[in-house]
C-alpha positions in Angstrom: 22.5 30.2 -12.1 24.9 28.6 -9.5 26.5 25.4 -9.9 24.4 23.6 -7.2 21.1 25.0 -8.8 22.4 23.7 -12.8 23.1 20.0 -10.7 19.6 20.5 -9.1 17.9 21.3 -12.6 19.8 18.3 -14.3 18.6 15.7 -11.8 15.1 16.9 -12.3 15.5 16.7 -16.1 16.9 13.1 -15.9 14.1 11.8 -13.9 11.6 13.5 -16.2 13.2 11.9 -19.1 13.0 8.5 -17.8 11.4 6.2 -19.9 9.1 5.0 -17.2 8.4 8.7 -16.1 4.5 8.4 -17.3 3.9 5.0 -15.6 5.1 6.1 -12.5 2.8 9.4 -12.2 -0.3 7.5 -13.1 0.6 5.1 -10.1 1.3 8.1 -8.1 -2.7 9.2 -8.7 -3.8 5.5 -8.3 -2.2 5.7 -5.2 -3.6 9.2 -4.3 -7.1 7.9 -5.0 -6.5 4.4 -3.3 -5.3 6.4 0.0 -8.4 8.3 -0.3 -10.6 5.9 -0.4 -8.9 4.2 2.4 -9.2 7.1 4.6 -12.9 8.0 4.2 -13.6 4.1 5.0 -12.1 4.6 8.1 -13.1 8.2 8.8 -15.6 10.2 6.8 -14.4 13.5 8.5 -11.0 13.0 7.9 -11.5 11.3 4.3 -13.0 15.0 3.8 -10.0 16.5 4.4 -8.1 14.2 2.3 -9.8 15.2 -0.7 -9.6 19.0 0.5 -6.1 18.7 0.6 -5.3 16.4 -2.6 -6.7 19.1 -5.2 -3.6 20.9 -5.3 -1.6 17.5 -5.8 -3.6 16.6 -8.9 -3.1 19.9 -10.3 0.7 19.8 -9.9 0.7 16.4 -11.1 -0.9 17.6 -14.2 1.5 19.8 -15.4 3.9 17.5 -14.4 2.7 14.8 -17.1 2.8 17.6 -19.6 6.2 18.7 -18.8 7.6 15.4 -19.3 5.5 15.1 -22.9 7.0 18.3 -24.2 10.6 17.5 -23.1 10.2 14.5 -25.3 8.6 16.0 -28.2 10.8 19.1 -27.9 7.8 21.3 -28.1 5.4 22.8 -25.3 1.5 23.3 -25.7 0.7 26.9 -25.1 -1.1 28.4 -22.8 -1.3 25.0 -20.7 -1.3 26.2 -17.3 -4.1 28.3 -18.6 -5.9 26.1 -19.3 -5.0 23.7 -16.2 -5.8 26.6 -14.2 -8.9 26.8 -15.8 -9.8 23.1 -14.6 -8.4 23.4 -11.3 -8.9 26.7 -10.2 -12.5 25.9 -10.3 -12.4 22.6 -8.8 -10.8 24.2 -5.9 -13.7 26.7 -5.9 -16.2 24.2 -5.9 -14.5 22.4 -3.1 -14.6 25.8 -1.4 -18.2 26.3 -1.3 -18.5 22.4 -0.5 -16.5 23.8 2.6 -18.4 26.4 3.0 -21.7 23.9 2.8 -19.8 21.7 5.5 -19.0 24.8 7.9 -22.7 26.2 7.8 -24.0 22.6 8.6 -26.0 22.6 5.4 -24.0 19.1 4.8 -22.5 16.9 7.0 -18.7 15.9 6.4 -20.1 12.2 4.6 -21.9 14.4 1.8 -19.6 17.0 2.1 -16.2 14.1 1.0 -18.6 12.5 -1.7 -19.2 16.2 -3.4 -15.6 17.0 -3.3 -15.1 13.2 -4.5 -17.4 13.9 -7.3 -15.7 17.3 -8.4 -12.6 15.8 -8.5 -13.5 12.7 -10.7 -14.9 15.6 -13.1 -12.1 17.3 -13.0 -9.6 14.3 -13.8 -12.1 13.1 -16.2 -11.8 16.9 -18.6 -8.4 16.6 -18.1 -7.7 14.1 -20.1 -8.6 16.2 -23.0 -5.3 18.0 -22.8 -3.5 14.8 -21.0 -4.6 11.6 -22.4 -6.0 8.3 -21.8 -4.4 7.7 -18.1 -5.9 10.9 -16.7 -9.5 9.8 -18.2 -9.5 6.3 -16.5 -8.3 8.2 -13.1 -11.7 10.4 -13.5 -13.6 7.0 -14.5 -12.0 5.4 -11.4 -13.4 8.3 -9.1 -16.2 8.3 -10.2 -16.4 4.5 -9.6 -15.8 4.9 -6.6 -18.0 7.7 -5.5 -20.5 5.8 -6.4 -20.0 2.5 -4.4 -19.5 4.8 -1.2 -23.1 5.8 -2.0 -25.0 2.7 -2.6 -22.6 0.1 -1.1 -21.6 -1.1 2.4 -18.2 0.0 3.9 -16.5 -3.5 3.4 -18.6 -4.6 0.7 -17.6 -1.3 -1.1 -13.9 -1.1 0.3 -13.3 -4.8 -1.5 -15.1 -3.1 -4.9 -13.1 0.1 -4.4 -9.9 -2.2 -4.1 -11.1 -4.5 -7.3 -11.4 -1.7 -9.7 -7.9 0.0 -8.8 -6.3 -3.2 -9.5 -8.5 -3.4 -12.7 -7.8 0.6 -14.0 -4.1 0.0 -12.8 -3.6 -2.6 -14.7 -5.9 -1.0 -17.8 -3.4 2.1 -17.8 -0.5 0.1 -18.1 -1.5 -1.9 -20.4 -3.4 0.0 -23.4 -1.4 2.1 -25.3 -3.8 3.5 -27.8 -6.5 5.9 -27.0 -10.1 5.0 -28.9 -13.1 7.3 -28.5 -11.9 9.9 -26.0 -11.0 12.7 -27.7 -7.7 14.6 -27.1 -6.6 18.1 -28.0 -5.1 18.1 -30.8 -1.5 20.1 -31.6 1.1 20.5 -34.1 3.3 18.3 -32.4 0.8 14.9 -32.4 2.1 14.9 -36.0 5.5 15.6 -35.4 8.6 13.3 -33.9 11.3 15.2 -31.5 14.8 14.5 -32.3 14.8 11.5 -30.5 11.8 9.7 -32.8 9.2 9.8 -30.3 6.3 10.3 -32.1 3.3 13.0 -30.8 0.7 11.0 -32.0 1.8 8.4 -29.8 2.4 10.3 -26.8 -1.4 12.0 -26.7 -2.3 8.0 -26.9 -0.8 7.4 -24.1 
């Protein structure tokens, strides 16, 4: 490894060990939805792409999160882009046969963004099984949403949409401790890294 790719790799590992690191990706998917739900306000065809295009993102931001928890706790969950894979591969194949809907003119390109909405709320939503707490409120907050650009006016629902990002943005930041949703559970949510932070605490997070 070259000197300029050992820099590179250290500058990546800083930023993933800042202490802030886990705020900041959930803002980044608060922000991914928020733009979403902008877009298909103002353009239902192109709001349809949005959320074509976004899968990919949410799947690279999920093993992003996990990367930063297992350079904390010093230890890495097995098989995790297995089972990421598993969650997002067939999301993306749904979308693909949403597409596919879309293309034959089975659907038109509203139904067609609120199906692809849907699957990705699901998605988000069982990912927070391996992830924690800030991934299931970004699957609560899609699904939120979906459902006021079904039954709601587009600046009635817009102002809603805006309402409960604020509300879930403020929620992940804020609660610390994970209640009812479950998590999967590993060796190291009972174990502390070198550095004393805690598993147990991270999969609260």
């Amino acid at each position: 490894m070259s000197a300029i790719e050992q820099t590179q790799n250290q500058s990546i590992n800083n930023f993933l060990r800042h202490p802030n690191i886990d705020e900041y990706i959930f803002i980044s998917l608060i922000a991914a939805s928020f733009v979403g739900e902008l877009i298909m306000n103002s353009s239902i065809f192109f709001g349809f792409l949005y959320w074509l295009a976004i899968t990919p993102f949410f799947f690279a931001v999920s093993l992003l999160s996990e990367k930063v928890k297992s350079i904390r706790t010093g230890r890495e969950t097995r098989h995790l882009v297995r089972y990421e894979l598993f969650y997002w591969g067939s999301a993306f194949v749904a979308v693909i046969l949403v597409v596919f809907l879309w293309d034959m003119e089975r659907v038109g390109p509203s139904e067609a963004s609120i199906f692809i909405h849907i699957i990705l709320a699901h998605t988000m939503f069982l990912t927070g099984i391996v992830l924690g707490l800030k991934f299931y409120l970004i699957g609560i907050l899609l699904f939120l949403t979906a459902f006021l650009s079904m039954t709601t006016s587009f600046s009635l629902g817009f102002s809603l949409d805006v309402l409960l990002i604020v509300f879930v943005t403020w929620l992940g930041l804020k609660i610390k401790t994970q209640f009812i949703l479950p998590t999967l559970k590993r060796e190291s949510d009972f174990t502390k890294s070198k550095d004393g932070y805690p598993g147990k605490e991270r999969r609260s997070e």
